[in-house]
C-alpha positions as CSV (number, residue, x, y, z in Angstrom):
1,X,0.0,0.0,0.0
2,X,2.6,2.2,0.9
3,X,5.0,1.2,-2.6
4,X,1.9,2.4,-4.1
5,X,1.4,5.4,-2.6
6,X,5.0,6.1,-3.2
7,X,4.9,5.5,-6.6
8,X,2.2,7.9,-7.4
9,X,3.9,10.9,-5.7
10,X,7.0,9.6,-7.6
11,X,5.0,9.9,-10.7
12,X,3.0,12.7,-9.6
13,X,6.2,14.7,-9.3
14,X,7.7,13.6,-12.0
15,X,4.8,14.8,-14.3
16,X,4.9,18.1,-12.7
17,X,8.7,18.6,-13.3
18,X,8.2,17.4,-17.2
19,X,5.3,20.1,-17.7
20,X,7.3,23.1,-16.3
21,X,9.9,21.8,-18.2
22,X,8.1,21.9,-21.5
23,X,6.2,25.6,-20.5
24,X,9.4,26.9,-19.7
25,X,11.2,25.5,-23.2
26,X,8.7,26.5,-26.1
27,X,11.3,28.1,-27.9
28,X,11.9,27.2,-31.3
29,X,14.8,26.0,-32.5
30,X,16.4,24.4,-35.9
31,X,17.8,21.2,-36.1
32,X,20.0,20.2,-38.9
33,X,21.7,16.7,-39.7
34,X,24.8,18.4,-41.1
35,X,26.0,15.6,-44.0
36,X,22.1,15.5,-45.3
37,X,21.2,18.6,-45.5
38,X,18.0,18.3,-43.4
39,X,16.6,20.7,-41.0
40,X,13.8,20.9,-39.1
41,X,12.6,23.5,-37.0
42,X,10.5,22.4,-33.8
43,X,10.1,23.2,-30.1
44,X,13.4,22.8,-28.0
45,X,10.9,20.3,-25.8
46,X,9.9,18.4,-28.6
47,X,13.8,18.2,-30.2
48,X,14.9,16.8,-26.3
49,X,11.9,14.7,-26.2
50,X,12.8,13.0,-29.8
51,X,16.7,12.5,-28.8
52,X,15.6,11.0,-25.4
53,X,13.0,8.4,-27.2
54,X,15.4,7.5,-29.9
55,X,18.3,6.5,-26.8
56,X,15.5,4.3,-25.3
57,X,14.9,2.7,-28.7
58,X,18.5,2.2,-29.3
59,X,19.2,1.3,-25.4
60,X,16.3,-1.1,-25.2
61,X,17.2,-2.7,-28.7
62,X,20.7,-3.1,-27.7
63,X,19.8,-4.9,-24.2
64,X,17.0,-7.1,-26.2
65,X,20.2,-8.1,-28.3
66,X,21.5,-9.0,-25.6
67,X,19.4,-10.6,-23.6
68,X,18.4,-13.3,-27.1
69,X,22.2,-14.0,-26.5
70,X,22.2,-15.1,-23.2
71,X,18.9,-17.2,-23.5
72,X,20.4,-19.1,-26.3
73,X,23.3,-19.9,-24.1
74,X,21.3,-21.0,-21.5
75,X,19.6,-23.5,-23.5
76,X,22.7,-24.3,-25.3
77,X,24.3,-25.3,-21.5
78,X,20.5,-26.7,-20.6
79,X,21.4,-29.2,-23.6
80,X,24.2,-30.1,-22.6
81,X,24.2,-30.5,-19.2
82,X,20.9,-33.1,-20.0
83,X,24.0,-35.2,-22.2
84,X,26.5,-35.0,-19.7
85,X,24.4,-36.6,-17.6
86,X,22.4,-39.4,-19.8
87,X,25.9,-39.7,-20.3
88,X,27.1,-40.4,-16.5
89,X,23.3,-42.8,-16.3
90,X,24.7,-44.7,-18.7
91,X,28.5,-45.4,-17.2
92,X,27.0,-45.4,-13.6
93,X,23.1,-46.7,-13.5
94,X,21.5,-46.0,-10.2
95,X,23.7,-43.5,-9.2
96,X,21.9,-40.1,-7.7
97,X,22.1,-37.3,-10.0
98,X,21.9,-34.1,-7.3
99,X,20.9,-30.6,-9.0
């Protein structure tokens, strides 16, 4: 009850600080990619915003990357772990196997 209640002041407070951030940043400003010759002229709010959601993109991509890798390892040492020890069943029936 109380993580809750903590988490909506958190959140609470958190929206407050992101909407006098954007009131006090309406300015307009141009942003160019230099080698393509592009520019686009937007609120500095909205230009922060965009840079901010394209690091999550790239941060949470990267991590997923990750993450695929280490599953498939997993199961790749699941596998073989489950033939090392048919392996030992068959050179030692009975024996205990302890996990």
């Amino acid at each position: 009850m109380i993580a809750r209640l903590l988490a909506v002041v958190f959140y609470a407070l958190l929206a407050v600080i992101l909407l006098a951030f954007i009131f006090s940043n309406r300015d307009v400003v141009e942003v160019s990619l230099f080698p393509l010759g592009v520019v686009a002229a937007m609120p500095l709010y909205f230009a922060l915003a965009l840079v901010f959601a394209i690091g999550l993109v790239l941060g949470l991509s990267y991590s997923l990357y990750l993450a695929i890798g280490f599953r498939r390892k997993r199961a790749r040492d699941r596998r073989l772990i489950a033939q090392l020890e048919r392996e030992l069943e068959e050179k030692e029936p009975g024996r205990e196997l302890v996990a």
